[in-house]
py3Dmol code that shows the C-alpha trace and the ligand (Angstrom):
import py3Dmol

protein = """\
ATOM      1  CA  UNK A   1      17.107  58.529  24.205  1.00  0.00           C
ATOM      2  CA  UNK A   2      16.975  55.762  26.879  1.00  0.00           C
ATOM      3  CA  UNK A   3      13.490  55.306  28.798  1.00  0.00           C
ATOM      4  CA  UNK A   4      15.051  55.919  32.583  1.00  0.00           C
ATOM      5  CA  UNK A   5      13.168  53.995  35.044  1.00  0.00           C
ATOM      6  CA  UNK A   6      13.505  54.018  38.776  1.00  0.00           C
ATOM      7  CA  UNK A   7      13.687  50.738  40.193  1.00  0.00           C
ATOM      8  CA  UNK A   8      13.553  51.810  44.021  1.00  0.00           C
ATOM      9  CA  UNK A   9      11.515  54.401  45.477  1.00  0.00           C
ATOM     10  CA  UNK A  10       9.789  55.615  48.790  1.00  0.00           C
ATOM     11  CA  UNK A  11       7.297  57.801  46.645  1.00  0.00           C
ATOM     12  CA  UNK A  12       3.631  56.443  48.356  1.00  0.00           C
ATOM     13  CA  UNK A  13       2.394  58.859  51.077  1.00  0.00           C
ATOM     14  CA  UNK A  14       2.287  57.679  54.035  1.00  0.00           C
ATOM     15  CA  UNK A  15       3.295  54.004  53.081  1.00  0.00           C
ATOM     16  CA  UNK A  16       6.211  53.924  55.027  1.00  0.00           C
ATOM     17  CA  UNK A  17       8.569  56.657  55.862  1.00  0.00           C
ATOM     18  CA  UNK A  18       9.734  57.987  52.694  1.00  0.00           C
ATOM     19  CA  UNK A  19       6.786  60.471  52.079  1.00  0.00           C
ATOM     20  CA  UNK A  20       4.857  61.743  54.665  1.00  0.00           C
ATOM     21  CA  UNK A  21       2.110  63.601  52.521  1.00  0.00           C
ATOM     22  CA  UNK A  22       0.113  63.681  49.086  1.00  0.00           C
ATOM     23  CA  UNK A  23       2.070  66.562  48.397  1.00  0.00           C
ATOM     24  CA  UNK A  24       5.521  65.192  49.147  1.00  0.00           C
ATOM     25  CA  UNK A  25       5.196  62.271  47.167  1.00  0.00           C
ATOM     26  CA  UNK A  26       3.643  65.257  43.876  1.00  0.00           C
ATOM     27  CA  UNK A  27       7.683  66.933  44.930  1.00  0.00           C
ATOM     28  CA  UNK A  28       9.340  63.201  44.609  1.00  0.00           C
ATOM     29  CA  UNK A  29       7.559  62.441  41.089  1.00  0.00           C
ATOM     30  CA  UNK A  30       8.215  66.054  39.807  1.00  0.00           C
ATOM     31  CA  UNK A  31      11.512  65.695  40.562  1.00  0.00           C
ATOM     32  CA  UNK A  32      11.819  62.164  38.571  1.00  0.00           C
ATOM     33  CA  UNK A  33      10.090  63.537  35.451  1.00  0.00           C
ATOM     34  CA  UNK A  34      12.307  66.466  35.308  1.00  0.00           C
ATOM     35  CA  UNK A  35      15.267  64.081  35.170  1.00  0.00           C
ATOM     36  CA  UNK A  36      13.678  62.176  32.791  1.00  0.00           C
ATOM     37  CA  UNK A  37      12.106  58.947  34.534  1.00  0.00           C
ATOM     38  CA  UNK A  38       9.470  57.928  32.719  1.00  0.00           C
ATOM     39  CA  UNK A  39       8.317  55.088  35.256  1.00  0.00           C
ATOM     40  CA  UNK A  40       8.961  54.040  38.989  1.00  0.00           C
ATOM     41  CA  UNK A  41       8.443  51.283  41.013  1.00  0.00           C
ATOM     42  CA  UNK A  42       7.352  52.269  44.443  1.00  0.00           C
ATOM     43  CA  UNK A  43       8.866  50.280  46.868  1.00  0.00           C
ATOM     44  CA  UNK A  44       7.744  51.045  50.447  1.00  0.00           C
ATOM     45  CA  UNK A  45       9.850  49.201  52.833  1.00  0.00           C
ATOM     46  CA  UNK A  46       8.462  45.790  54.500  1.00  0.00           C
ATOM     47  CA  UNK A  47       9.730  44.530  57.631  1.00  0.00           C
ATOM     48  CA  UNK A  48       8.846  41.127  58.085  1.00  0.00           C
ATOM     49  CA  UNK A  49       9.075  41.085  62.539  1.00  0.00           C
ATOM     50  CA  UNK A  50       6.773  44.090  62.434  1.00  0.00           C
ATOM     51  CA  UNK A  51       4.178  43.719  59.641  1.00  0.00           C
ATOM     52  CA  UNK A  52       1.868  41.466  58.263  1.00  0.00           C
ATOM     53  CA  UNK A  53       1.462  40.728  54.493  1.00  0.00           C
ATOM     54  CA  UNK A  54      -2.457  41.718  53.502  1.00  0.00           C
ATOM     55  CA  UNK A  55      -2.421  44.453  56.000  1.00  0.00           C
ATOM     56  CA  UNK A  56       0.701  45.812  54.262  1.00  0.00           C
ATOM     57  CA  UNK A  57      -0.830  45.104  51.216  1.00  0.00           C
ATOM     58  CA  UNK A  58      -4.292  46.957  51.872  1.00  0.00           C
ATOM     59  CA  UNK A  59      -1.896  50.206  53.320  1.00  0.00           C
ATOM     60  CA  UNK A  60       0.129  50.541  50.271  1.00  0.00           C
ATOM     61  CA  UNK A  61      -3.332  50.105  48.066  1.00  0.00           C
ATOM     62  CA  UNK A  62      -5.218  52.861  50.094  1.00  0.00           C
ATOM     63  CA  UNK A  63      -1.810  55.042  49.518  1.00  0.00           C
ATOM     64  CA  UNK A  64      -1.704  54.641  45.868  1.00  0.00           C
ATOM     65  CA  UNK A  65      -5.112  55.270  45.730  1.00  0.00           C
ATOM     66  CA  UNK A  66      -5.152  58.832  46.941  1.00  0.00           C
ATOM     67  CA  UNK A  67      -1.948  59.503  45.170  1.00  0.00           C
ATOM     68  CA  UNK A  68      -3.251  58.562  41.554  1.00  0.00           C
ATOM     69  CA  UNK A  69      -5.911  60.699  42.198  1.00  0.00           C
ATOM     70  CA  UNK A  70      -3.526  63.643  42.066  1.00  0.00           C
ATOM     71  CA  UNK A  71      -1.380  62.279  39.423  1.00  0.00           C
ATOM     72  CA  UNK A  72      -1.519  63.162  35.438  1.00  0.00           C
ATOM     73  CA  UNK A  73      -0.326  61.486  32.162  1.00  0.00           C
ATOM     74  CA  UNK A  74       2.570  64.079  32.868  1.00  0.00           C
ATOM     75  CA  UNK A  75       4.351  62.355  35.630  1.00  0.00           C
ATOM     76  CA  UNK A  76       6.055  58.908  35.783  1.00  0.00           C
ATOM     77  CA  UNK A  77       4.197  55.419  35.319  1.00  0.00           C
ATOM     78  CA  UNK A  78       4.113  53.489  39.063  1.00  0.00           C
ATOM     79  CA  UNK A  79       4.424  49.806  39.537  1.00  0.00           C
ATOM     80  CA  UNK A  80       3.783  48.990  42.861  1.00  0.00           C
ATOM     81  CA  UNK A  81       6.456  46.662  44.563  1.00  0.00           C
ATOM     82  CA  UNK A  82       8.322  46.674  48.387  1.00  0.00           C
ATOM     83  CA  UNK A  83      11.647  46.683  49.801  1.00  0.00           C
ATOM     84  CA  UNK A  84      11.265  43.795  52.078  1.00  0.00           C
ATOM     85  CA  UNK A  85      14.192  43.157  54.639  1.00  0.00           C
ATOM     86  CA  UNK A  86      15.423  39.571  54.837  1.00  0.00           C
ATOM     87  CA  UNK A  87      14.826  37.875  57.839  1.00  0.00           C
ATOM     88  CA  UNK A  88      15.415  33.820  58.952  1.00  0.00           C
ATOM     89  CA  UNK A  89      13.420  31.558  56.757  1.00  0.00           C
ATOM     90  CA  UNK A  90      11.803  34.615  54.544  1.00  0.00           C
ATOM     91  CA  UNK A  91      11.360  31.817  52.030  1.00  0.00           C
ATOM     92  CA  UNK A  92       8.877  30.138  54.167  1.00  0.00           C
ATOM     93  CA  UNK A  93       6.902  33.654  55.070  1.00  0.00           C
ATOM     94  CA  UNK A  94       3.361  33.645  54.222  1.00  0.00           C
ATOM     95  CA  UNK A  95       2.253  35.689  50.934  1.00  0.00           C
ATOM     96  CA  UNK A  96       6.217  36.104  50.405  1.00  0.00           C
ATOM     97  CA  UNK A  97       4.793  36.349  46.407  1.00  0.00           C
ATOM     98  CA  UNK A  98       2.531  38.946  46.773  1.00  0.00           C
ATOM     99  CA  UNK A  99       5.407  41.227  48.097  1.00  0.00           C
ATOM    100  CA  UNK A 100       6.763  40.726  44.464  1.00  0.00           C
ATOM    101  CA  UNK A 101       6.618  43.709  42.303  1.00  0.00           C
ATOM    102  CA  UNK A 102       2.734  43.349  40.919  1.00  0.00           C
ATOM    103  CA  UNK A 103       2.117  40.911  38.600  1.00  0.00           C
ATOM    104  CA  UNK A 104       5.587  40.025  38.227  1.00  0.00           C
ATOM    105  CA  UNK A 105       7.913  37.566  40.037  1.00  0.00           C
ATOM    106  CA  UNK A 106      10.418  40.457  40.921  1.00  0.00           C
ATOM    107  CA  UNK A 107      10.845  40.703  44.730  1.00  0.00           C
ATOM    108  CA  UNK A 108      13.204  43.499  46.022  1.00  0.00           C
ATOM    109  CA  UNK A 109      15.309  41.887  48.368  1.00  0.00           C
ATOM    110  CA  UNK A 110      16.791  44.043  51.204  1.00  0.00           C
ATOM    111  CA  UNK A 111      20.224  43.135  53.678  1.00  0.00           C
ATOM    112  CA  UNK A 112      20.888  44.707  56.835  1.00  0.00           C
ATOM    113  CA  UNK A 113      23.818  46.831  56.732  1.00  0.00           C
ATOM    114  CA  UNK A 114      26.045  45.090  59.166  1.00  0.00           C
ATOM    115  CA  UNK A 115      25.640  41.088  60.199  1.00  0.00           C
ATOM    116  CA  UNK A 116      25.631  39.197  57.448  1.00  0.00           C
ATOM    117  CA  UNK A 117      24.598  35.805  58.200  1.00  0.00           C
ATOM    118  CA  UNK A 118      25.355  33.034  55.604  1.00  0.00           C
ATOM    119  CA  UNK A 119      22.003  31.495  56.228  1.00  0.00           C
ATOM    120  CA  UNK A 120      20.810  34.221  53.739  1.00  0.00           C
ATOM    121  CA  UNK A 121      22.100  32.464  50.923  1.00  0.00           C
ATOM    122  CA  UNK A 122      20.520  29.382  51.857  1.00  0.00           C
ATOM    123  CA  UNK A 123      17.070  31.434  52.156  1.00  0.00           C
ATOM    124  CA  UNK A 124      17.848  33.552  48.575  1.00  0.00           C
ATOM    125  CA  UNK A 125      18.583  30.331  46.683  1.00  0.00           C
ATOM    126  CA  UNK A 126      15.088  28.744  48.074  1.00  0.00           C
ATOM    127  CA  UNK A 127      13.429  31.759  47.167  1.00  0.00           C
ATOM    128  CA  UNK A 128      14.491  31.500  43.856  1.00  0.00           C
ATOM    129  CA  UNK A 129      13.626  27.890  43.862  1.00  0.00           C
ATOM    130  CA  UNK A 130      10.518  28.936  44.742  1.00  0.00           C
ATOM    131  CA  UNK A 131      10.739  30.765  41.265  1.00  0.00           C
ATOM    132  CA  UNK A 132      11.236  34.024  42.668  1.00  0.00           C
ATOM    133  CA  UNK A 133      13.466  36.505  40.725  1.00  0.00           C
ATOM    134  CA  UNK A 134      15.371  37.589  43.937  1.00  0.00           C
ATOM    135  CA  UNK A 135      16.781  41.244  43.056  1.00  0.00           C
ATOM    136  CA  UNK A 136      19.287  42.328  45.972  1.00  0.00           C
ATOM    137  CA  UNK A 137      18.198  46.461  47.179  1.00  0.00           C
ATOM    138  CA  UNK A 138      21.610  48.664  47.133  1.00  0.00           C
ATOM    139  CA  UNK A 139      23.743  46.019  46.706  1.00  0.00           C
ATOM    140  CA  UNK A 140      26.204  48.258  46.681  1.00  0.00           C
ATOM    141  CA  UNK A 141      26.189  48.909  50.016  1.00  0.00           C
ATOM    142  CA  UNK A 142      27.316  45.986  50.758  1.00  0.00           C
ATOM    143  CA  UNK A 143      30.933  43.667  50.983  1.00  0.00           C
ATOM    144  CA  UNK A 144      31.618  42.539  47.683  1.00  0.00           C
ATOM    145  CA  UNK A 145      31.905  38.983  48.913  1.00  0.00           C
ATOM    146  CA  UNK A 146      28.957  38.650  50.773  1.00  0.00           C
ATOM    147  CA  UNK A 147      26.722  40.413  47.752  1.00  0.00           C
ATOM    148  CA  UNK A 148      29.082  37.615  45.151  1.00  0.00           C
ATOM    149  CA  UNK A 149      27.812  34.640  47.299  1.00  0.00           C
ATOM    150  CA  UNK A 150      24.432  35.656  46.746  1.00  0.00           C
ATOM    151  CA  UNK A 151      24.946  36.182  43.185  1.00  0.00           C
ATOM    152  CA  UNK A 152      26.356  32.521  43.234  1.00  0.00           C
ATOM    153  CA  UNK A 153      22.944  31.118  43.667  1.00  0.00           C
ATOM    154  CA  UNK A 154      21.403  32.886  40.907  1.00  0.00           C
ATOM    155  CA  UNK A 155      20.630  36.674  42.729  1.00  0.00           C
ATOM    156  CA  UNK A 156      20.367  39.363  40.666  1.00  0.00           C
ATOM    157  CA  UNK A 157      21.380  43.509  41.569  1.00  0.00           C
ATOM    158  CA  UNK A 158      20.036  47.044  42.098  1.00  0.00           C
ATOM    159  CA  UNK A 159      22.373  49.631  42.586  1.00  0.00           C
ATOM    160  CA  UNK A 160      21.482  52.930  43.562  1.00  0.00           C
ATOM    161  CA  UNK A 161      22.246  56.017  41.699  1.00  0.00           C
ATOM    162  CA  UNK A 162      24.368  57.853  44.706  1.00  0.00           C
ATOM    163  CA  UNK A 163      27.178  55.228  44.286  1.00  0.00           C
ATOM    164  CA  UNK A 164      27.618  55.633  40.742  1.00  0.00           C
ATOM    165  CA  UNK A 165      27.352  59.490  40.439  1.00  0.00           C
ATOM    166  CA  UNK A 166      30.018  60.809  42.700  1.00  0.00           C
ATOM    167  CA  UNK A 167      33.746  61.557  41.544  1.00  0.00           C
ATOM    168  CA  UNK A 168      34.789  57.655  42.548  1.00  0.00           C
ATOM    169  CA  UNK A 169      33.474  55.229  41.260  1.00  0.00           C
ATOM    170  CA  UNK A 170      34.226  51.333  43.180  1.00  0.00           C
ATOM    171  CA  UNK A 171      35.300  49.077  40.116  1.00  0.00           C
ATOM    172  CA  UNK A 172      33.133  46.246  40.951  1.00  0.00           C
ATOM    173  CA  UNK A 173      30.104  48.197  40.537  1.00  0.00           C
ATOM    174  CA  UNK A 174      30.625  48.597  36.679  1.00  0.00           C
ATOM    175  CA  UNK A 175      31.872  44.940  36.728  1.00  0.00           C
ATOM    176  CA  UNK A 176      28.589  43.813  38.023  1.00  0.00           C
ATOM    177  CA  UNK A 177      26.249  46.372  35.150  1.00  0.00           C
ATOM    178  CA  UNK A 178      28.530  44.949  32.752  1.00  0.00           C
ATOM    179  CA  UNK A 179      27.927  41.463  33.315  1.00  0.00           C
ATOM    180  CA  UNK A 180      24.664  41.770  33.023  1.00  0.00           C
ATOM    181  CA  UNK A 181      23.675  41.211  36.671  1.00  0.00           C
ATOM    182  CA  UNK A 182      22.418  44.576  37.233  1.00  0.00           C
ATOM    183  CA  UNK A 183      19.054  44.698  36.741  1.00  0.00           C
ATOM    184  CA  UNK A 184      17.946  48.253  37.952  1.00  0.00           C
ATOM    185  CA  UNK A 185      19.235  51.786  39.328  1.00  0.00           C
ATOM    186  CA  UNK A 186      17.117  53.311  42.315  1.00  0.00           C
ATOM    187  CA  UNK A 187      17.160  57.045  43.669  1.00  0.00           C
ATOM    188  CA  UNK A 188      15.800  55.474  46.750  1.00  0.00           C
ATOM    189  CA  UNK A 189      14.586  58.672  47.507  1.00  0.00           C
ATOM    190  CA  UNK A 190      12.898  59.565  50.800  1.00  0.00           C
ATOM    191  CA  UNK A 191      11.314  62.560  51.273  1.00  0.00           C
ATOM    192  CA  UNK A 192      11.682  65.393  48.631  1.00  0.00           C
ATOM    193  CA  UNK A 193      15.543  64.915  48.678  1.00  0.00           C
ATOM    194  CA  UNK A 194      16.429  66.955  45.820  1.00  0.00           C
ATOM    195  CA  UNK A 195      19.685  64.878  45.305  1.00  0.00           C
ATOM    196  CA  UNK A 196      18.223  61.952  45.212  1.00  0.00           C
ATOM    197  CA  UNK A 197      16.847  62.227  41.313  1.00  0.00           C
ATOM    198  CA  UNK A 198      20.614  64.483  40.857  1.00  0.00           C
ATOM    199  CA  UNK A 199      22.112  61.779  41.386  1.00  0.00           C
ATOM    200  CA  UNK A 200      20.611  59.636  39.393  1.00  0.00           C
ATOM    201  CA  UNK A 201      20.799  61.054  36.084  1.00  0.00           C
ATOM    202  CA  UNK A 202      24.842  61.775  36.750  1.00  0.00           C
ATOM    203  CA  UNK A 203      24.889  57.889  37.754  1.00  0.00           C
ATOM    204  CA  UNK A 204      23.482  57.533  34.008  1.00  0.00           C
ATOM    205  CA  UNK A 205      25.457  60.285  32.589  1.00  0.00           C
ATOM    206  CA  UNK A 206      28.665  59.222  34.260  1.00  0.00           C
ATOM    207  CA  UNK A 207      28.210  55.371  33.236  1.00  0.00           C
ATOM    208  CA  UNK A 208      27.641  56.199  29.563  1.00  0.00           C
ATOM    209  CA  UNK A 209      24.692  54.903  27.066  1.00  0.00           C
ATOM    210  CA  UNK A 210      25.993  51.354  26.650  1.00  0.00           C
ATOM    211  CA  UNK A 211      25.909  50.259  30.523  1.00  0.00           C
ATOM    212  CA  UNK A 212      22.773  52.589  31.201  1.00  0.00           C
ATOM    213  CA  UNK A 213      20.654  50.902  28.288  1.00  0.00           C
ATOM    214  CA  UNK A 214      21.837  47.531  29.570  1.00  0.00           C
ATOM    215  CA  UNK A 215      20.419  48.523  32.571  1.00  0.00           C
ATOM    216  CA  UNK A 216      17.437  49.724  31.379  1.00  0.00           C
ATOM    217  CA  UNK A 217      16.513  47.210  29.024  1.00  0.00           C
ATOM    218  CA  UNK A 218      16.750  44.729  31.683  1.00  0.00           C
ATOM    219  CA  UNK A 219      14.391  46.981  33.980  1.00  0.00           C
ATOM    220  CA  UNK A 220      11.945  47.561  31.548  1.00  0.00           C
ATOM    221  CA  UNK A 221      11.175  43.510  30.764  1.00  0.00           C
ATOM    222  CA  UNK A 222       9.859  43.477  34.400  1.00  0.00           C
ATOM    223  CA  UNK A 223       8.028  47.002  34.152  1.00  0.00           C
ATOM    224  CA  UNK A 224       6.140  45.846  31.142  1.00  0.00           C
ATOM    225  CA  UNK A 225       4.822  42.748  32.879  1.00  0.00           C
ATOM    226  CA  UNK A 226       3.703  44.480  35.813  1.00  0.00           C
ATOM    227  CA  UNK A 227       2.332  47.204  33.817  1.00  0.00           C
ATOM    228  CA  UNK A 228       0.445  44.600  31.552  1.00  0.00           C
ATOM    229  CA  UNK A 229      -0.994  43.246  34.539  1.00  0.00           C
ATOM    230  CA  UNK A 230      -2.677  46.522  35.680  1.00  0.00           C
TER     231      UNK A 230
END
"""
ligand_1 = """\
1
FE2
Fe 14.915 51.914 50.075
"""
view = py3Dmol.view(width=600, height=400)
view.addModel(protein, "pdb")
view.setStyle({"model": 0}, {"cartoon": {"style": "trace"}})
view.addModel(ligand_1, "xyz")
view.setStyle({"model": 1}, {"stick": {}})
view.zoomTo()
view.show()
């Protein structure tokens, strides 16, 4: 059986706006371990025009804190990481590293929905530069050409479990986790959205073993060096 890992999560009370409570974020976690996820990175959004790095930093520790305190061996491993919205010269924004999945160069790169400026491929190919293993949120939100630019420099993907679960299924999606350029598959849940972990094992069942352990194989080299690191 593949190890199912949740790359993208809003699972830390209070962190941001995806749980509001201790208890909210024990629903979320139940929910993953009954479908199966073994680990999650928590990924509490950062917006760069409203926040400030340590401050962030010190909020999501405090969060963590009070959740692990509630949390057995029974429920899912957490890495702690952040969604962090792209803004105009993000590669020059102070502490950009430490917003990198712990211990790990992994930083989960979000786009805005609409507007896509082609600066941002300037910025994501100086982040990686920088050595920074730029993994775009939801990519498959997105226009296909604006995400395949970004791939062009060296970006990698996360795709999140709603797109590949329903009855269609966009080609390029499958195209992407088959060459190799997907590196994770996110509930992005917020609140205790019971569709959210649903979803996500009929993204798995619907993509079949092959494409869900190529997934997962990729996810877990970064979840072992952040968990190595704890
Ligand atoms: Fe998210």
């Amino acid at each position: 059986m593949i190890d199912l890992i949740d790359f993208h999560s809003h699972v830390l009370p209070r962190a941001d706006h995806g749980s509001a409570s201790v208890n909210t974020s024990l629903s979320q976690l139940s929910m993953a371990r009954l479908a199966g996820v073994s680990r999650v990175f928590a990924t509490p959004h950062f917006y760069p025009a409203e926040q400030d790095v340590s401050r962030f930093l010190a909020r999501r520790q405090g969060s963590y804190a009070n959740l692990l305190k509630e949390l057995d061996d029974s429920f899912p491993k957490i890495a702690l990481g952040a969604e962090v919205l792209i803004c105009d010269n993000i590669e020059a924004l102070p502490g950009i590293r430490e917003l990198c999945i712990e211990g790990t160069d992994t930083l989960l790169l979000e786009l805005p929905f609409n507007d896509f400026d082609k600066r941002y491929r300037t910025s994501v190919a100086a982040l990686i530069k920088q050595g920074i293993n730029v993994v775009l949120a939801h990519a498959d939100r997105y226009d296909r050409a604006n995400i395949d630019s970004l791939l062009s420099v060296g970006a990698k993907i996360q795709l999140n479990a709603n797109s590949l679960s329903g009855l269609f299924v966009k080609k390029h999606l499958y195209e992407w986790i088959d060459a190799g350029l997907v590196v994770g598959l996110g509930s992005d849940i917020h609140g205790a959205d019971k569709r959210a972990y649903k979803c996500f094992s009929s993204a798995i069942r619907k993509m079949g073993e092959k494409r869900a352990e190529k997934i997962m194989t990729a996810t877990m080299e970064i979840f072992s060096v952040a968990a190595d690191t704890k």
